[in-house]
C-alpha beads as a LAMMPS data file, in Angstrom:
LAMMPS data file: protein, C-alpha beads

135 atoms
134 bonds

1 atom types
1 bond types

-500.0 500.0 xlo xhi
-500.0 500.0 ylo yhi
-500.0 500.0 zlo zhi

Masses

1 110.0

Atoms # bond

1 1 1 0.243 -37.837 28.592
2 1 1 -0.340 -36.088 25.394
3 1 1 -0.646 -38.450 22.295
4 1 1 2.343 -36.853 19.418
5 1 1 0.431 -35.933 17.057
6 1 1 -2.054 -33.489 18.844
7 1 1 1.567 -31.807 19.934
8 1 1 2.735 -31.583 16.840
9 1 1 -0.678 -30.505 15.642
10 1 1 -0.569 -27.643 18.494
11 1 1 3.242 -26.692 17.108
12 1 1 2.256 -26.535 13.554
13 1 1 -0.574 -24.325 14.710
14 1 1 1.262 -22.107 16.673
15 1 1 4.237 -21.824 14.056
16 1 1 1.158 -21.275 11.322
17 1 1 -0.374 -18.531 13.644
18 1 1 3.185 -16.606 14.301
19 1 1 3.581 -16.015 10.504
20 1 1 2.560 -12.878 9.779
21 1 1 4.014 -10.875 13.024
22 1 1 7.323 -13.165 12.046
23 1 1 10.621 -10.850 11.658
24 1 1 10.072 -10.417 7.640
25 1 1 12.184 -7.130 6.977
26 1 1 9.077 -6.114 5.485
27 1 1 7.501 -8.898 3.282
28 1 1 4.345 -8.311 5.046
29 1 1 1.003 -9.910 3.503
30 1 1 -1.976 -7.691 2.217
31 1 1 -3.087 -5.564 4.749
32 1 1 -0.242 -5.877 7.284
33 1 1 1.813 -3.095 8.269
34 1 1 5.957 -3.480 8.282
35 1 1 6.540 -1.966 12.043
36 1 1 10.123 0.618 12.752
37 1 1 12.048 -2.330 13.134
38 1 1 10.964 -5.160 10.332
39 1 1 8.101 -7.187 11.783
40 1 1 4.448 -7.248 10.187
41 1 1 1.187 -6.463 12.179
42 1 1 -1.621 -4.197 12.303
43 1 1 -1.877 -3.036 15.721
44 1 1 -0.181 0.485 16.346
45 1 1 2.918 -0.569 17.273
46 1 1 3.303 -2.311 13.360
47 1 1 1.162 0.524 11.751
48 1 1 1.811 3.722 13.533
49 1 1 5.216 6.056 14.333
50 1 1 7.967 4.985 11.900
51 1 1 5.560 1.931 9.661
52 1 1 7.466 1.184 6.417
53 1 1 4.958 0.100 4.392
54 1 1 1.236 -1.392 4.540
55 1 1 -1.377 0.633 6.225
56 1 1 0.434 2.785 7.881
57 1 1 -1.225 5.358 10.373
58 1 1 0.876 8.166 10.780
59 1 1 2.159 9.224 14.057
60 1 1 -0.552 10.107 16.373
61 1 1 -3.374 8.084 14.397
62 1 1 -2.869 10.455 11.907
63 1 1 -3.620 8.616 8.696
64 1 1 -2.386 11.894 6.449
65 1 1 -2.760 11.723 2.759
66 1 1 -4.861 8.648 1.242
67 1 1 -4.353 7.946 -2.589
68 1 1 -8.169 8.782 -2.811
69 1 1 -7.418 12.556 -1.023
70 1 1 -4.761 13.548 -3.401
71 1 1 -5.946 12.000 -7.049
72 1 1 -9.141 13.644 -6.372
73 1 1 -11.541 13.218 -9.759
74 1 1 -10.578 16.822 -10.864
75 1 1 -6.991 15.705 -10.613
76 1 1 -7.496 12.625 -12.140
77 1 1 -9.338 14.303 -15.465
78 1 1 -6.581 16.564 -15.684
79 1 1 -4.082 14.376 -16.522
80 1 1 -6.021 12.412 -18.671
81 1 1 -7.037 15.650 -20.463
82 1 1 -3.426 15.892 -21.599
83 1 1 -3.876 12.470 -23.813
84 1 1 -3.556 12.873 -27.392
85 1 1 -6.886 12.417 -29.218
86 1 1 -4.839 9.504 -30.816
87 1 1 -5.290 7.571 -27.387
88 1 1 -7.717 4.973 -27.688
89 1 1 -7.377 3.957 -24.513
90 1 1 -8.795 7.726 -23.088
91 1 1 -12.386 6.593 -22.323
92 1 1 -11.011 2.898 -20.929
93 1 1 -8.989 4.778 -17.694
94 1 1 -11.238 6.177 -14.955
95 1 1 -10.190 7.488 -11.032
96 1 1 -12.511 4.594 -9.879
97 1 1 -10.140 1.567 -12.302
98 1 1 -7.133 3.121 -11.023
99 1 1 -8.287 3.548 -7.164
100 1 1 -9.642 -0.348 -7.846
101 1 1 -5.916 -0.889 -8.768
102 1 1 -4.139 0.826 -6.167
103 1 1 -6.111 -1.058 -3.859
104 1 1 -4.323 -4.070 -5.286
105 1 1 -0.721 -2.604 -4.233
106 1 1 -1.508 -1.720 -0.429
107 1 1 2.187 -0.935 0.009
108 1 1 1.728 2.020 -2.318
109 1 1 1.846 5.535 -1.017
110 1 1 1.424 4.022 2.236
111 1 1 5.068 4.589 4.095
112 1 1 6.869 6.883 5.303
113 1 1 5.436 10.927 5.862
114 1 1 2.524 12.285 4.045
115 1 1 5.060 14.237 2.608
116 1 1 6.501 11.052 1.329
117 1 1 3.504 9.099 0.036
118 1 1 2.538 12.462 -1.656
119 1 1 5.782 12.248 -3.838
120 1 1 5.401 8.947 -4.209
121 1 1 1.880 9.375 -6.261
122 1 1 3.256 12.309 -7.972
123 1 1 6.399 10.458 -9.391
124 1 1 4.171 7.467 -10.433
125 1 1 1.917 10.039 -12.312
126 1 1 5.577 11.609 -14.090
127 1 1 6.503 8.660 -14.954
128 1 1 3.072 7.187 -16.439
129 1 1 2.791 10.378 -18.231
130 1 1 6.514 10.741 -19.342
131 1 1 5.762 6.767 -20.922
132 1 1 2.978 7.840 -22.665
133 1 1 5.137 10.547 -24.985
134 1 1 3.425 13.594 -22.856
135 1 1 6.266 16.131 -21.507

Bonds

1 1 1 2
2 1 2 3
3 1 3 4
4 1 4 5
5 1 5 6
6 1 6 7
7 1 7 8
8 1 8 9
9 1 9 10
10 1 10 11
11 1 11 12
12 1 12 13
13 1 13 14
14 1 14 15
15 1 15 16
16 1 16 17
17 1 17 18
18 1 18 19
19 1 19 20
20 1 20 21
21 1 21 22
22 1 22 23
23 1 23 24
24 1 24 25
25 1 25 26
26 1 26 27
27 1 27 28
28 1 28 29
29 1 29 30
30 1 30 31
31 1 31 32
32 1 32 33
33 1 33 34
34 1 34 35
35 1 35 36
36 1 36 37
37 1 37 38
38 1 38 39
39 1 39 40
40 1 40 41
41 1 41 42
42 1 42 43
43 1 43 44
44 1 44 45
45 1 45 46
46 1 46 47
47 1 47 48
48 1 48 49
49 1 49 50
50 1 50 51
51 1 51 52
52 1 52 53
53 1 53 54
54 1 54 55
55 1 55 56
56 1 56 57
57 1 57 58
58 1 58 59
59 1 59 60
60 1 60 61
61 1 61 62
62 1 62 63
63 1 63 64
64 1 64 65
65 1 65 66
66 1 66 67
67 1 67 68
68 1 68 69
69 1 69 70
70 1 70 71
71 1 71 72
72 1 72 73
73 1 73 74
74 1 74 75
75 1 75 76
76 1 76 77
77 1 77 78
78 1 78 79
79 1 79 80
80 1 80 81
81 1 81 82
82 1 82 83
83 1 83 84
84 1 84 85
85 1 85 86
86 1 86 87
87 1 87 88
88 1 88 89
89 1 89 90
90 1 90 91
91 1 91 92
92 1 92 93
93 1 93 94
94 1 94 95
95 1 95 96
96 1 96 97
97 1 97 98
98 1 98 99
99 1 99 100
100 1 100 101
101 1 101 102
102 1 102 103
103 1 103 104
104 1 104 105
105 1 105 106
106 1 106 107
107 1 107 108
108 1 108 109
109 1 109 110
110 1 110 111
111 1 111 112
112 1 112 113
113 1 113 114
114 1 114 115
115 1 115 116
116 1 116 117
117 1 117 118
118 1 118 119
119 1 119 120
120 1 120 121
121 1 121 122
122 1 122 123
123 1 123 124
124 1 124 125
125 1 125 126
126 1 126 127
127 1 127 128
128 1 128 129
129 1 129 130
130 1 130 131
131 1 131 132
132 1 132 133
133 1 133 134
134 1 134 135
């Protein structure tokens, strides 16, 4: 006979261990990928054909356009070379702070197409630069 407590140690283990491939809807933890149909993982069938967010592969393995591939350092400079010389803050940003950021956000240009997560950086890049009084 097992003694109650090491079975209800073994449930609260299992029901601890089942958390992060639990049917979220996408409320996945860092580094988990929201799968076609609302669960978290990060095997293919969470972060390949169809992930929402996360670390999504791409169909095929495909892992298509990375924040670091399209803000490329030449990019980057470029819109900071449209800052006023009024900006104090102009020597503070660099690609490496805001890659360090991103990295913070893994849900960030990470779903859908590349297509998609390319939009999705160049709409955060309007609107950072439509805040800052550029046009």
């Amino acid at each position: 006979m097992i003694p109650t407590a090491v079975l209800a140690l073994g449930l609260a283990f299992l029901i601890c261990a089942g958390r992060p491939t639990a049917a979220q809807d996408c409320g996945c933890q860092p580094g988990f990928c929201c799968s076609k149909f609302g669960y978290c993982g990060k095997t293919s069938d969470y972060c390949g054909e169809g992930c929402k967010s996360g670390p999504c592969w791409g169909s095929g393995g495909d892992h298509g356009a990375s924040v670091a591939s399209v803000v490329t350092e030449s990019f980057f400079n470029g819109i900071k070379s449209h800052a006023g010389s009024w900006c104090e803050g102009i020597g503070f940003y660099t690609r490496s702070a805001f890659l360090k950021a991103v990295a913070a956000y893994p849900g960030f240009a990470h779903g859908g197409s590349e297509v998609e997560r390319k939009r999705e950086i160049a709409a955060f890049f309007a609107h950072v630069t439509h805040e800052t009084g550029r046009k």
